[in-house]
DODREN-262917 format. One record per residue (C-alpha): z, y, x; residue in three letters. Coordinates in steps of 0.1 Angstrom, whole numbers, plus 5000, padded with zeros to 4 digits. Layout:
N
Z:Y:X:Ala $
...
end
This chain:
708
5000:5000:5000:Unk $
4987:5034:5018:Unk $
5017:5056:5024:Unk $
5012:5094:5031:Unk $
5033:5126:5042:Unk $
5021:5152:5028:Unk $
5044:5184:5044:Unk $
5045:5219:5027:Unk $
5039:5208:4993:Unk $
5066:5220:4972:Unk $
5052:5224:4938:Unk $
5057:5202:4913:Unk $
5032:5209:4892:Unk $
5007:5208:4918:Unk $
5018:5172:4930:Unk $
5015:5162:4887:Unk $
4980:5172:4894:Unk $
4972:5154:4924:Unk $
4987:5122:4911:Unk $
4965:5124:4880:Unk $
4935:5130:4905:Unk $
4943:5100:4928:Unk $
4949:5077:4899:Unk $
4912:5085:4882:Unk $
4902:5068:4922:Unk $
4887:5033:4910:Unk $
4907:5007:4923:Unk $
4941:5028:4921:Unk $
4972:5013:4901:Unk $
5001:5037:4908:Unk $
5003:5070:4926:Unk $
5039:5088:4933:Unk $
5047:5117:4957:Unk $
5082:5124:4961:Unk $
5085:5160:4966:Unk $
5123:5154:4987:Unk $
5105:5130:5008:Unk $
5073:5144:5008:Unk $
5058:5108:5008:Unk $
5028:5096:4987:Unk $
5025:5066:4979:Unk $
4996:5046:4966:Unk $
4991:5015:4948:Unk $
4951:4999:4950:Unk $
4934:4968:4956:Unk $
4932:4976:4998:Unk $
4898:5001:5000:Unk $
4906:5027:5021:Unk $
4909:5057:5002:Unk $
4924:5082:5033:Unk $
4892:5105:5032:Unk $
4892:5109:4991:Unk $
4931:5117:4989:Unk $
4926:5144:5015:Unk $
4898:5161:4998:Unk $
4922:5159:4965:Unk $
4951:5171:4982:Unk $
4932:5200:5001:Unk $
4913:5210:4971:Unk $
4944:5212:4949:Unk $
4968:5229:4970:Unk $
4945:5243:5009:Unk $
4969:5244:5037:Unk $
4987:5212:5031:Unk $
4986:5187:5057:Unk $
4978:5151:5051:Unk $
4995:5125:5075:Unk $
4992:5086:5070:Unk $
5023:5073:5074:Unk $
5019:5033:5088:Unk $
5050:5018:5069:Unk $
5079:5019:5048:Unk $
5107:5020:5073:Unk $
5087:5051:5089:Unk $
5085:5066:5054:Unk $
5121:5065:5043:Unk $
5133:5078:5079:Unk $
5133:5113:5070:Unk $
5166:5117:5057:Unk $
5157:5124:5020:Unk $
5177:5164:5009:Unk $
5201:5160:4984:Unk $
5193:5177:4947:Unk $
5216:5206:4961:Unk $
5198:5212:4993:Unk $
5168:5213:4978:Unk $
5172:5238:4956:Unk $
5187:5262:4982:Unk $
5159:5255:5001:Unk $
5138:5265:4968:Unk $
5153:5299:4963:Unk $
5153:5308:5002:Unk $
5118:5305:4996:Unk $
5110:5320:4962:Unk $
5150:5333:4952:Unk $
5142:5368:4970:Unk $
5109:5372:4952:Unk $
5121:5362:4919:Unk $
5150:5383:4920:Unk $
5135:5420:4933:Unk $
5112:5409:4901:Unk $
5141:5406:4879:Unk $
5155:5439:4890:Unk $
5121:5454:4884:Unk $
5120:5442:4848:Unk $
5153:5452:4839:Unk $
5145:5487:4853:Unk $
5117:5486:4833:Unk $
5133:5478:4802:Unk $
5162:5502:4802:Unk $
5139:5529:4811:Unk $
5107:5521:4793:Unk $
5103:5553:4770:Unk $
5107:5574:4807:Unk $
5082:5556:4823:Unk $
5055:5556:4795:Unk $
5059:5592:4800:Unk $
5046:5595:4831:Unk $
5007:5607:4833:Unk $
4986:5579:4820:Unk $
5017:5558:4821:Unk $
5015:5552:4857:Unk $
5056:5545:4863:Unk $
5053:5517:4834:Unk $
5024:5498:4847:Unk $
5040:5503:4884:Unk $
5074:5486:4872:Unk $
5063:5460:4854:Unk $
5029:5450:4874:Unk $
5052:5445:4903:Unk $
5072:5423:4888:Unk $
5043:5406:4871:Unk $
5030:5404:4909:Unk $
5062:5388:4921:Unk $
5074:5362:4897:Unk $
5040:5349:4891:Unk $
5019:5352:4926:Unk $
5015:5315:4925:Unk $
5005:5305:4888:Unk $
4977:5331:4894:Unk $
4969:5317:4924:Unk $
4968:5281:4913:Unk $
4944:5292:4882:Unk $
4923:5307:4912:Unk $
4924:5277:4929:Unk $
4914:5255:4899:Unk $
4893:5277:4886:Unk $
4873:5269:4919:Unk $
4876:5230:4922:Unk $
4860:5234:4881:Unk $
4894:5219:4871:Unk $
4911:5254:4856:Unk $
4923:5234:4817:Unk $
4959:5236:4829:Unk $
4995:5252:4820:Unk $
4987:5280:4848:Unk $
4953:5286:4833:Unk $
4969:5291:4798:Unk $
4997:5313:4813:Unk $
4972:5333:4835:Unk $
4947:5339:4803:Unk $
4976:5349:4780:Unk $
4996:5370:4806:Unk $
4968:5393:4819:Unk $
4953:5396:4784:Unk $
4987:5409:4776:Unk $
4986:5432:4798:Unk $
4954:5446:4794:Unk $
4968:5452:4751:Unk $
4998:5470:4768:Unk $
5025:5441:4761:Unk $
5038:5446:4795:Unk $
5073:5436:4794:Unk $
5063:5403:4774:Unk $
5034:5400:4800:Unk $
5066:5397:4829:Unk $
5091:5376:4807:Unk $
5066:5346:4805:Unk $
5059:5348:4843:Unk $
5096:5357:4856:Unk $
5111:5329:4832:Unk $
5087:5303:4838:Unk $
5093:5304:4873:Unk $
5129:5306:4871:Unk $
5130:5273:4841:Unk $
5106:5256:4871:Unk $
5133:5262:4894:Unk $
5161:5247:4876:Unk $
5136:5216:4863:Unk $
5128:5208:4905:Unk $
5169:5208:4904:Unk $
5167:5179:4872:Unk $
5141:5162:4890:Unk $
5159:5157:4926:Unk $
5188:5149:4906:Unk $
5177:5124:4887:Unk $
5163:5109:4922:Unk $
5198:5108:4936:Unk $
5202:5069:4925:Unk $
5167:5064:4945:Unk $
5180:5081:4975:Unk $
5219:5066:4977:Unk $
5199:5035:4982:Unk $
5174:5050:5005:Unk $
5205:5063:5025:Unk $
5213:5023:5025:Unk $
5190:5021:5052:Unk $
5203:5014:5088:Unk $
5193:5035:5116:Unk $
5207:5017:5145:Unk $
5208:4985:5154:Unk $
5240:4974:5185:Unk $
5216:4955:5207:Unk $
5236:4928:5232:Unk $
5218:4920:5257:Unk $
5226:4905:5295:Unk $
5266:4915:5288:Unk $
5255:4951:5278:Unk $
5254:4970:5244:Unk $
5222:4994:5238:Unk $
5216:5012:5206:Unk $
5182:5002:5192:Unk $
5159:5008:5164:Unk $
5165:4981:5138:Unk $
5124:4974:5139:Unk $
5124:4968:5176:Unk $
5155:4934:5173:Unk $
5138:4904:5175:Unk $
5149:4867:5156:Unk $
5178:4852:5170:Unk $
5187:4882:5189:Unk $
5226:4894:5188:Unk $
5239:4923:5177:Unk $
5273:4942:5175:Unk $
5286:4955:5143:Unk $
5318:4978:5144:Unk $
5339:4984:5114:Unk $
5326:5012:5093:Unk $
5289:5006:5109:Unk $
5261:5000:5085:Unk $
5250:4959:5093:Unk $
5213:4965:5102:Unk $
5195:4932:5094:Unk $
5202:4903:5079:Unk $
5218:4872:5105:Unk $
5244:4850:5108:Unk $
5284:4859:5119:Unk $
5287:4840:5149:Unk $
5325:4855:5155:Unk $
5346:4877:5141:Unk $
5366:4881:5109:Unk $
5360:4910:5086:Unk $
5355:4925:5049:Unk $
5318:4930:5040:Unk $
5313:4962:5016:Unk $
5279:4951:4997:Unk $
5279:4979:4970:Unk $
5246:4993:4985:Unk $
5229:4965:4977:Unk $
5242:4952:4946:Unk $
5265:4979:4930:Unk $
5300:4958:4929:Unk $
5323:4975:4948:Unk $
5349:4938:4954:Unk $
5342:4937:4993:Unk $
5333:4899:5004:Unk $
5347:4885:5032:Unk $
5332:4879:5063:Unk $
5336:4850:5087:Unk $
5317:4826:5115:Unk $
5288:4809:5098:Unk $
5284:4834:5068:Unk $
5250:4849:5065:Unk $
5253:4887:5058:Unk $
5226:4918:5046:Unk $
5213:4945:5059:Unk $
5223:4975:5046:Unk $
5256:4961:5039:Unk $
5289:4983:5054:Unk $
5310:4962:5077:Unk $
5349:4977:5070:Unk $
5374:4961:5091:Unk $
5368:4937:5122:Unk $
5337:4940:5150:Unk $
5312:4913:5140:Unk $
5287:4894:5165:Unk $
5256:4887:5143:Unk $
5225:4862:5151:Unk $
5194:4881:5134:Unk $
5175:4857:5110:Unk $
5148:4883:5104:Unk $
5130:4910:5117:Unk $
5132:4941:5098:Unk $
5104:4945:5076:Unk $
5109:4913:5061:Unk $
5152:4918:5055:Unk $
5167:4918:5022:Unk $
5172:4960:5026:Unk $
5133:4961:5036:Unk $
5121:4945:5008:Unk $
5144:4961:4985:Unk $
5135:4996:4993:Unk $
5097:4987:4992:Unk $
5103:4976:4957:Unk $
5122:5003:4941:Unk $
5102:5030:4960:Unk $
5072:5017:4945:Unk $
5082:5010:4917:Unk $
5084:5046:4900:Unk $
5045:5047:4905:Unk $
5044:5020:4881:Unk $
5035:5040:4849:Unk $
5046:5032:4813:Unk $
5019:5028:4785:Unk $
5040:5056:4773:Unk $
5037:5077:4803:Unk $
4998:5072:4810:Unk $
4993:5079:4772:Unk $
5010:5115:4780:Unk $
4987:5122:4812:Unk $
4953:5117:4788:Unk $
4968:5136:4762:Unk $
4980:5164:4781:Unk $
4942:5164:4801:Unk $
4926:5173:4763:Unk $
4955:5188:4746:Unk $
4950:5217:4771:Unk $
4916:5223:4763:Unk $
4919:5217:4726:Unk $
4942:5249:4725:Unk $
4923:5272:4746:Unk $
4899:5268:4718:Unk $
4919:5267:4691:Unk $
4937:5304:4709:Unk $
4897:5313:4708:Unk $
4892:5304:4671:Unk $
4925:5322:4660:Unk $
4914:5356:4682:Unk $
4880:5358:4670:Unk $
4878:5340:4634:Unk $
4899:5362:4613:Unk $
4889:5396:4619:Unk $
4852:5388:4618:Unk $
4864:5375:4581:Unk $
4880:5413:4576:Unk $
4911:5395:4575:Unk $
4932:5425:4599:Unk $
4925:5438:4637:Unk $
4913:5420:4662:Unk $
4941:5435:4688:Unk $
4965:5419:4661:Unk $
4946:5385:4661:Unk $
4944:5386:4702:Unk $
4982:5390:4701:Unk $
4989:5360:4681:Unk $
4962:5341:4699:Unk $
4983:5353:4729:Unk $
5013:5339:4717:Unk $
4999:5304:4707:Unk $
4981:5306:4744:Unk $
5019:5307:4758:Unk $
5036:5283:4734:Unk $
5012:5255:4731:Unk $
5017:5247:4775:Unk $
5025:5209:4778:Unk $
5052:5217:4806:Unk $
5078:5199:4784:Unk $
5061:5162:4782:Unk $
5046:5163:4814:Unk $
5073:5166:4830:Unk $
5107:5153:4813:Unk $
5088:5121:4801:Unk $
5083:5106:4837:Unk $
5117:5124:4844:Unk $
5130:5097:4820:Unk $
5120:5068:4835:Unk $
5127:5078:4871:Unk $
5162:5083:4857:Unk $
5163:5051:4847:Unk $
5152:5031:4873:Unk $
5172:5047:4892:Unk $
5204:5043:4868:Unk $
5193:5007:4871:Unk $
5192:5005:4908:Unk $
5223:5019:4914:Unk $
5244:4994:4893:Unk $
5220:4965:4911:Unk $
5195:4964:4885:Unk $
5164:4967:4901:Unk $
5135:4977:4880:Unk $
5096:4974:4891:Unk $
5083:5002:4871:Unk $
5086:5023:4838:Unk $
5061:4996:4827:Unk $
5088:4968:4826:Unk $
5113:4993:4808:Unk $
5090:4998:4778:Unk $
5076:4961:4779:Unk $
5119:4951:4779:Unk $
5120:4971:4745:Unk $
5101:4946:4728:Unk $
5117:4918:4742:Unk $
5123:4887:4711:Unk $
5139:4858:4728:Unk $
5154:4856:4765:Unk $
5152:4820:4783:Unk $
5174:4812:4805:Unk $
5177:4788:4837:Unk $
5208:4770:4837:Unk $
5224:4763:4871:Unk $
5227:4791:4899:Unk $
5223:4813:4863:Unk $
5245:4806:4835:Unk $
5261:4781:4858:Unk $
5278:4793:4895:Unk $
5250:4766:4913:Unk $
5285:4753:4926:Unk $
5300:4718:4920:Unk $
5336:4717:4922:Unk $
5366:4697:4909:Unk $
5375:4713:4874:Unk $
5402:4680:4861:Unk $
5420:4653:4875:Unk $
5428:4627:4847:Unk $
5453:4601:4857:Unk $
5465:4570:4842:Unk $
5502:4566:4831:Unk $
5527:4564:4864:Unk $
5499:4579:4885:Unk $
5499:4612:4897:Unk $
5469:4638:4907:Unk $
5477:4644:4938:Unk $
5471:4603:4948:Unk $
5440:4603:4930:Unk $
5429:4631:4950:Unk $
5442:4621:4984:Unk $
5424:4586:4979:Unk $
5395:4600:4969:Unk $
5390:4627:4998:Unk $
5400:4602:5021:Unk $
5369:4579:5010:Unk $
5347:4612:5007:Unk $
5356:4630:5037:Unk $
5327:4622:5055:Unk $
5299:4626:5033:Unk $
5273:4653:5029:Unk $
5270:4647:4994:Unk $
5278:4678:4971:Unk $
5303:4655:4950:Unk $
5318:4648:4980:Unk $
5322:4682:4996:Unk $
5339:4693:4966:Unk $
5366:4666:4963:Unk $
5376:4673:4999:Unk $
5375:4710:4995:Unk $
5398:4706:4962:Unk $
5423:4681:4983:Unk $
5432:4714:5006:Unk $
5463:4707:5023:Unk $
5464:4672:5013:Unk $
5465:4648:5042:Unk $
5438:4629:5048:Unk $
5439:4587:5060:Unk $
5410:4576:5078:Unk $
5392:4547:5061:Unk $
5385:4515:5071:Unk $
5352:4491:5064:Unk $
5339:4521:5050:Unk $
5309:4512:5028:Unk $
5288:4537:5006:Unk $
5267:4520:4976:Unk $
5239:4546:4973:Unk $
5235:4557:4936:Unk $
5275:4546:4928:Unk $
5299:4555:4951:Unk $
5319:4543:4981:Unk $
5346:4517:4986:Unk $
5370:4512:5023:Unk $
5405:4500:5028:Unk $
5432:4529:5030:Unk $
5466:4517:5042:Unk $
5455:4483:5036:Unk $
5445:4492:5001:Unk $
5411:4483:4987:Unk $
5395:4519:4972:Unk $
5371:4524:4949:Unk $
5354:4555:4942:Unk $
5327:4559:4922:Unk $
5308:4559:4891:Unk $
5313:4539:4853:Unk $
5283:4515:4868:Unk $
5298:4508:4901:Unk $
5337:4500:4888:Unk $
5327:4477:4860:Unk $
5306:4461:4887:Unk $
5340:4455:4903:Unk $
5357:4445:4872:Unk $
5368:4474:4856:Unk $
5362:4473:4819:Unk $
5366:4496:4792:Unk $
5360:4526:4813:Unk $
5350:4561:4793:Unk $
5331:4593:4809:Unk $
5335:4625:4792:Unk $
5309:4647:4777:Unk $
5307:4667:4805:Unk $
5302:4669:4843:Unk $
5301:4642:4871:Unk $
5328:4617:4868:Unk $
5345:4599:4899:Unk $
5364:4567:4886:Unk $
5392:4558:4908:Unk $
5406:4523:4913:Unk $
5431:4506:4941:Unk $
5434:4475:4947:Unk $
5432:4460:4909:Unk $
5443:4491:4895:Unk $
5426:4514:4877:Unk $
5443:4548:4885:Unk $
5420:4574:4864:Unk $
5391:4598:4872:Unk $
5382:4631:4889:Unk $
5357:4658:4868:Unk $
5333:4671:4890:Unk $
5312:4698:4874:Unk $
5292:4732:4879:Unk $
5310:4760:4867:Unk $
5304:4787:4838:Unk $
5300:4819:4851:Unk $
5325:4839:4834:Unk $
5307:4866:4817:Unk $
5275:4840:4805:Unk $
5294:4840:4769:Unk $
5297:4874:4764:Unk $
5263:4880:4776:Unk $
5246:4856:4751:Unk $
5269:4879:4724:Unk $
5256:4906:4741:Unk $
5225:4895:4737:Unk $
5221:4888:4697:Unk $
5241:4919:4692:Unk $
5208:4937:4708:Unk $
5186:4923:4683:Unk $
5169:4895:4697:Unk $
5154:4866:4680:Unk $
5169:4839:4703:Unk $
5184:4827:4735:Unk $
5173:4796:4750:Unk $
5179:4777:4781:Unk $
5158:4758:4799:Unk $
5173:4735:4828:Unk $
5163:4702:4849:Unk $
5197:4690:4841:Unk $
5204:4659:4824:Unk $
5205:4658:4781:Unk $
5244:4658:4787:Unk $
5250:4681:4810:Unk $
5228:4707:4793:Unk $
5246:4702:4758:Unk $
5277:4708:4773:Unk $
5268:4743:4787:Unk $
5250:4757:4757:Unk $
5278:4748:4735:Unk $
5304:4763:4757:Unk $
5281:4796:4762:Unk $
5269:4797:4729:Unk $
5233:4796:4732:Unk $
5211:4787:4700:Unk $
5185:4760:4714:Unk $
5182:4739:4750:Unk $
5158:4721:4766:Unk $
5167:4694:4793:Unk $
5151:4672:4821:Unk $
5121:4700:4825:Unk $
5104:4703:4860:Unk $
5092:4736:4873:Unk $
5060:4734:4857:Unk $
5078:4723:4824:Unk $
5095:4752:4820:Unk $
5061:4773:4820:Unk $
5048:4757:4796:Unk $
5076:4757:4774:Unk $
5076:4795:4777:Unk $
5040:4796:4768:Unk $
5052:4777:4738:Unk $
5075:4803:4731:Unk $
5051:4832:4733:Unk $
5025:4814:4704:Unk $
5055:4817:4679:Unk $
5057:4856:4684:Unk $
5032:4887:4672:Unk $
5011:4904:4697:Unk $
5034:4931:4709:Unk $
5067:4909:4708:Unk $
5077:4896:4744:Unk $
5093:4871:4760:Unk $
5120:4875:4792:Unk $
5129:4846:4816:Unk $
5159:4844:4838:Unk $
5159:4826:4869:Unk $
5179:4821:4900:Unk $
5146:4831:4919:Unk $
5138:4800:4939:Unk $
5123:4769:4924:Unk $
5120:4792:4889:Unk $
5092:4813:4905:Unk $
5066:4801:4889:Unk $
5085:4803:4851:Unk $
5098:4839:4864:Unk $
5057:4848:4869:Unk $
5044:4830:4836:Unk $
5070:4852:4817:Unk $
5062:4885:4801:Unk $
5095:4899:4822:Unk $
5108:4884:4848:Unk $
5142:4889:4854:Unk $
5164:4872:4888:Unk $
5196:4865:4889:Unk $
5213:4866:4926:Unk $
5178:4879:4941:Unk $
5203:4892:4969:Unk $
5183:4874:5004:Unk $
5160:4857:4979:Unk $
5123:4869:4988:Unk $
5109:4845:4959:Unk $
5132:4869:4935:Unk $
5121:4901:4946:Unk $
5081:4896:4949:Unk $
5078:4873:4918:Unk $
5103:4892:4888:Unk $
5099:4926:4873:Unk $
5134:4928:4872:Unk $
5160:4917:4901:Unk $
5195:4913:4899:Unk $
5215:4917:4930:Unk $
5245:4895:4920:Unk $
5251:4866:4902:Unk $
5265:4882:4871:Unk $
5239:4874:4839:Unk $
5258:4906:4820:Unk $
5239:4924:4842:Unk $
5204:4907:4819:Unk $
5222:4923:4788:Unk $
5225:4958:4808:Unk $
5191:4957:4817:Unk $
5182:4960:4780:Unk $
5209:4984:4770:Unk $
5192:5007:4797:Unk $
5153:5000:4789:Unk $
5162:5010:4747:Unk $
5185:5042:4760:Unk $
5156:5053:4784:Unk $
5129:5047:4753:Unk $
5152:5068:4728:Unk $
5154:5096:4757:Unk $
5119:5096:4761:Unk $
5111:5093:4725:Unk $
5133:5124:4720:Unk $
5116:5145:4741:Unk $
5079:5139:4727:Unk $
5097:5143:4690:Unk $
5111:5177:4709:Unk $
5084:5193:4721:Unk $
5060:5184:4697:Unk $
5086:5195:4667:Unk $
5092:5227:4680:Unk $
5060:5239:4699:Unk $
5044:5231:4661:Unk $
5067:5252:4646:Unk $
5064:5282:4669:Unk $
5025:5283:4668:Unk $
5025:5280:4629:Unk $
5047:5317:4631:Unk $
5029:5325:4660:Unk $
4997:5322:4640:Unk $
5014:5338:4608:Unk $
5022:5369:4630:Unk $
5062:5361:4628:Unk $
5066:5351:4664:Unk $
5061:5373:4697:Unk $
5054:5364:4727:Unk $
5095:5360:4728:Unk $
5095:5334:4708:Unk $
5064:5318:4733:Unk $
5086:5322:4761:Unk $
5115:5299:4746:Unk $
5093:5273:4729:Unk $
5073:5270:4765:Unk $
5100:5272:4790:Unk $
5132:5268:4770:Unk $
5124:5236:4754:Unk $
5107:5222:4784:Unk $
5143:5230:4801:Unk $
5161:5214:4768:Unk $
5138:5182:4775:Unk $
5145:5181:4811:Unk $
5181:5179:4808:Unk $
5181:5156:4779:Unk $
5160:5134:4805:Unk $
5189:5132:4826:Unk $
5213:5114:4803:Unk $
5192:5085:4816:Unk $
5211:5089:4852:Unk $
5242:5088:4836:Unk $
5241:5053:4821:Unk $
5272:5031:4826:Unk $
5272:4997:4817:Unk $
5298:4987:4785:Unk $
end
């Protein structure tokens, strides 16, 4: 994906405009510049386009300069500006102008009558034209410049036409208000916008910028690009880790908020794999890199979220066409109001030009071009900072008409972790034995069932067996203090005698037997995450048709879990490829525009995560199959996080459908007394800049979203 810097471009407007004029470039998906960063990025299907953006970068705004940047590390480098910075930054630039302009209409106001007494008015027209001539230098000049390129149909065009026409009627002060306000509202809407990015940067600041390099007994302070595999590194406390690798010593607390949002730190120790990006708080770590940079968890993360604001909504594309003939539509319709009347004999045509005027002002599209992307940036990036990761305003919309949500079961509704959850002894026998005879059969297997019968026996001692012998598919028997022990399966112990013998409906069991005893059994099962109940509650609260999960696990094991998490329909045994073609069976039973999500741990799901309309990963935390397969990823293993997700994508819909309701409610109303003569150009001035300022900070609530 071509990545540019494009340096001195600082107007928002002007970067709308080139977006919409890279996009229109066959072969282009998704254009975004961010105007902190002053990166552009560009999705398309790999021509090289380098000589076509620059001409549409030069032509729109001469004396830019056009950089190619050669990768995503080297693009987020710059240390993006925070919202406040930024706008200081703006008024040291334009502040002074702006505000000798707003002296110079005040003066002009209180002392109108005295300066429309001066000879031909001189002192009026020198008051105000300055001020005109300060607060509006560059719309002027933008219409200039469009007017050039043939592209002049814009919000500066319809501000230039109406202004100067003002002027020349003698409406100066009216003339000044729409120039001086407009640029002030654009001021405070540049402050909205790096605001709402702030979620976007915090996890562009996740970024390491050092790397502790040991090499040959010495420390050296690297670039995180230039450490190689297997190479060591030195973390401090405090220090950002800067790839991902393996803790080869040292014992610490691992702060991984972010990555994933949850601020619990996790704790650290030899043989635990860690992330980049994540902040090392207590003890020095010595880390064995797994992976170069560009392909790290933190890499691939900030590729994703970066790119995926220049994934447009349906919603959002629709706005860019209408806004491209809504603009010409009222220049025309300003003409016929100006013109039409009076040749009727219906009043003068200064008193038709006025209201034309007016309309001119009122009907500019500032408001939905630019708090309707506003309102999906903000929530992507609401999204990204709770470790929701959303690939584009796209997948918000397309999560609004989400009917039924299939889930995988282990590593997703289920912790992907076997352990012992109940010991059930015969009479006279205690847990304890059970246990100790068990882990002192299992202690030296691989097997998962194994591993977690030892791990549960803790500070148990443990006998070395004897005659150790494993029956593969049934368990293991071995003398233990000269005591024949079984452990094992139903099959295997009423091979050996023991009759009568009854599993429960749930989990792996582990009969038990010494000598010719029969001393009870051992429950070894994956656990229920604890929040997968109230998620599928969660989840039919929201509306939707159905939850369904869809597992490899056996007809038992799968009953169990949806009847303990409440979910309304299962289906077992299903291999990968099973599992897409029940989802395929699932989208025949809805309407066209009704869609279907799957949630996956993000490994062998991949292909079930790709058939689905969304995608969601749970856990996609150092899982590359997560990240490039799903539209949405979920940095920790909590499935609430699915029922979040949708909370957000309906909030960010209702904020966005707010505006267009808005704007479109308000700038109607205005022109109908603008063309009835009972709205000045006032009046204009709020329904143009004032609601466009309402819309912008009602965009914002997106930013704000907690989760319940």
């Amino acid at each position: 994906m071509p990545l540019y810097r494009i340096k001195k471009l600082n107007c928002q407007s002007c970067a709308s405009r080139i977006e919409a004029d890279i996009s229109a470039l066959p072969g282009v998906s998704g254009v975004l510049f961010d105007i902190d960063t002053k990166i552009l990025r560009v999705e398309n299907d790999g021509s090289d386009l380098e000589e076509k953006i620059r001409a549409i970068v030069t032509r729109i705004e001469p004396g830019v300069t056009v950089t190619p940047v050669n990768n995503v590390e080297n693009a987020s480098s710059e240390k993006p500006s925070s919202g406040k910075s930024f706008l200081i930054k703006r008024f040291k630039e334009e502040g002074k102008g702006l505000g000798i302009a707003a002296i110079l209409f005040i003066i002009g106001l209180a002392f109108r009558e005295q300066l429309a007494a001066t000879p031909y008015s001189l002192g009026e027209y020198s008051i105000f034209l300055a001020a005109y001539f300060l607060s509006g230098q560059e719309v002027l000049w933008s219409t200039v410049k469009n007017l050039k390129g043939l592209k002049g149909m814009d919000e500066f065009f319809l501000m230039s036409i109406a202004t100067i026409a003002a002027i020349l009627i003698g409406e100066l002060p009216e003339a000044v208000a729409v120039m001086l306000f407009y640029r002030t509202g654009e001021l405070f809407q540049e402050l909205s916008a790096s605001r709402s990015r702030s979620s976007i940067r915090a996890l562009l600041a996740a970024r390491p910028q050092f790397a502790r390099l040991l090499s040959g007994g010495e420390e050296r302070n690297v670039k995180p690009e230039d450490v190689a595999v297997n190479d060591h590194i030195l973390v401090r406390p405090g220090e950002k880790i800067p790839l991902d690798g393996i803790i080869e010593s040292g014992i610490s607390q691992i702060d991984q908020s972010p990555l994933t949002g949850e601020s619990i730190p996790v704790t650290a120790e030899p043989g635990k794999r860690v992330y980049g990006g994540s902040i090392n708080l207590r003890g020095a770590l010595t880390i064995r890199v797994t992976s170069a940079f560009e392909e790290t968890t933190i890499a691939r993360i900030l590729e994703m979220v970066e790119f995926a604001v220049a994934r447009k909504s349906p919603t959002e594309r629709f706005i860019t066409t209408f806004a491209r003939y809504y603009t010409p539509a009222v220049v025309m319709g300003a003409l016929a109001v100006a013109a039409i009347p009076p040749l009727l004999g219906n009043g003068s045509f200064m008193n038709w030009i006025y209201r034309a005027l007016v309309l001119l002002v009122i009907s500019c599209p500032c408001a939905l071009v630019i708090s309707i992307p506003l309102g999906y940036f903000g929530g992507i990036g609401a999204g990204s900072r709770h470790g929701i990761l959303i690939k584009g305003g796209n997948v918000l919309d397309a999560m609004n008409s989400a009917k039924v949500v299939a889930f995988d079961k282990t590593g997703t509704l289920t912790q992907g972790v076997f352990s012992v959850t109940k010991i059930v002894p015969q009479q006279g026998v205690s847990e304890e034995e059970i246990l100790s005879l068990a882990a002192s059969l299992e202690q030296g297997s691989n097997h998962p069932i194994a591993r977690s019968i030892t791990e549960a026996a803790g500070g148990i001692e443990l006998l070395p067996p004897k005659d150790l012998e494993e029956i593969s598919g049934k368990g293991l028997r071995g003398i233990v203090e000269g005591h024949r022990i079984l452990a094992g399966n139903k099959k295997f112990l009423e091979g050996e005698g023991f009759q009568n013998l009854s599993d429960p409906e749930r989990g792996t069991v582990v009969h038990i037997a010494k000598g010719g005893q029969y001393l009870g059994y051992i429950i070894v099962s994956d656990v229920i995450r604890p929040d997968a109940h109230s998620t599928l509650k969660a989840l039919k609260k929201a509306g939707l048709a159905a939850t369904i999960m869809l597992t490899g696990d056996t007809e038992k094991g799968a009953e169990w879990v949806a009847r303990e998490i409440g979910v309304d329909q299962y289906v077992a045994s299903l291999l990968p490829q099973d599992k897409v073609a029940e989802l395929a069976r699932l989208k025949s039973g809805l309407s066209a525009n009704e869609t279907t999500i799957f949630v996956g741990d993000g490994l062998n799901d991949a292909p079930a995560l790709a058939a689905a309309d969304i995608g969601i990963a749970m856990g996609g935390l150092g899982s590359e199959a997560a990240i490039e397969t799903a539209d949405v990823v979920i940095l920790d293993d909590n499935p609430s996080k699915v029922a979040d997700a949708l909370v957000l994508a309906r909030r960010t819909r209702k904020i966005v459908w707010q505006n267009i309701i808005l704007a479109l409610a308000t700038k109607g109303f205005f022109i109908a007394l603008g063309i009835a003569g009972m709205a000045g150009m006032w009046e204009a001035v709020f329904a143009d800049v004032g609601v466009a300022l309402l819309a912008v900070l009602n965009s914002m609530r997106t930013i704000r979203f907690e989760p319940a």
